[in-house]
N, C-alpha and C positions, 0 to 999 in steps of 0.2 A: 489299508489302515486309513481311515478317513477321519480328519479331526472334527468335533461339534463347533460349531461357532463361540461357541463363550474359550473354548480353547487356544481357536484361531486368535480371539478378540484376547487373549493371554499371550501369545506370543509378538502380537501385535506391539501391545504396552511393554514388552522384554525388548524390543525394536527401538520403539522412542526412548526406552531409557538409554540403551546403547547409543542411540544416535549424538542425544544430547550430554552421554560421559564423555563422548570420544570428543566433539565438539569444542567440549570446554576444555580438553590438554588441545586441541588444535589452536585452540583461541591465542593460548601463548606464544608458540610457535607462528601464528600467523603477526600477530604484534612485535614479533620480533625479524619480522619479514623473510622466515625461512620458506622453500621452495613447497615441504610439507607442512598446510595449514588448516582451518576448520574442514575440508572436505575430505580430504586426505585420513585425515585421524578420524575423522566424522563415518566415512566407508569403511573404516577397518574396522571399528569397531562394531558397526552395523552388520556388519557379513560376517564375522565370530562369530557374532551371537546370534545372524541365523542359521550357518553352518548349525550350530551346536546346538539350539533347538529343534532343526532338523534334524539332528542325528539324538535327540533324546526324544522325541517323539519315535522312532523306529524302535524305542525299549528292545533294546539290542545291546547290551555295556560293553561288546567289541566292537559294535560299529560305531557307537558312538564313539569310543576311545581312538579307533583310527581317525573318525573325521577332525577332531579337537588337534589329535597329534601333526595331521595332514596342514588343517588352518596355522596352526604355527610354525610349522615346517617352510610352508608356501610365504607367509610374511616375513621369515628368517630369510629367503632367496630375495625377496624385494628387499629387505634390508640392507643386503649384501651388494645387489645392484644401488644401493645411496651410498655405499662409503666407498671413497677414491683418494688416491692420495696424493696430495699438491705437490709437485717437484720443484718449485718455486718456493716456497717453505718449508717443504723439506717436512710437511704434516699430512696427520688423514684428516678428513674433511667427511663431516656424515653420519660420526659414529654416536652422537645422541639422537638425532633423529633416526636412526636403524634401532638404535635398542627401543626409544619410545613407542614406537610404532607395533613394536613387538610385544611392548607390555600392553599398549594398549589392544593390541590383538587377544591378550590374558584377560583383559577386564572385558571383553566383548563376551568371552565366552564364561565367566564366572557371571554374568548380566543372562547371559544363555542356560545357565543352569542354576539361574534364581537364587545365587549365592550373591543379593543386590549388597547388601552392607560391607562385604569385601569387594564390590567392583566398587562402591563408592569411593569407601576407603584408597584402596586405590588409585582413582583417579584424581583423589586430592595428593595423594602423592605423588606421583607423577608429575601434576600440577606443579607444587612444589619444589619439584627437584629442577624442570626448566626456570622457574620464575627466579633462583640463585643468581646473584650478579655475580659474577664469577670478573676478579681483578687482577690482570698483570699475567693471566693465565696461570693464577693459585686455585 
């Protein structure tokens, strides 16, 4: 199965637009000086979306469906490796940046299967929901 170059040069542009969704939810996170920042969100999003145009190029709708399930499987285990819980306060620690990173692994692959208006859309949400000042722990 050998792609034409205008196709390559299609999944290419599905690449920069991941790169630069995930970027921009890393952006906040990194302004906010957490550990996961533009690279971090920036990679995830970038390897969703080519897992997932890998696996839609094999025109295969169970292999693709594994690999998608697999990509968010695999970023739900790194998420789980960020949340720890502080014995000193008595909290967990991690658990927006695990789910983020997970949604952002959603919008990688919705960018991978050329559903761009919903990874948009969701990336400004995302956005969004870190950029909340959150006060007194309300």
């Amino acid at each position: 199965m050998q792609l034409d170059v205008e196709n390559e040069f299609m999944v290419v542009l599905k690449l920069l637009i991941a790169f630069v969704l995930g970027a921009f939810v890393g952006f906040d996170r990194e302004k906010q000086g957490s550990s996961a920042g533009i690279r971090t969100y920036a990679a995830v999003c970038l390897g969703a979306a080519l897992f997932t145009a890998i696996g839609e190029h094999l025109q295969d709708i169970a292999a693709a469906s594994r690999i998608i399930a697999n990509v968010l499987l695999g970023i739900g285990f790194l998420g789980a490796g960020i949340i720890y819980k502080n014995d000193k306060t008595n909290s967990s620690q991690g658990l927006t940046t695990a789910a983020t990173i997970w949604c952002t692994a959603g919008i990688g692959v919705a960018v991978g299967l050329n559903m761009l208006i919903i990874a948009i859309v969701s990336a400004a949400g995302v956005y969004f929901l870190l950029s909340l000042i959150i006060k007194n722990g309300i």
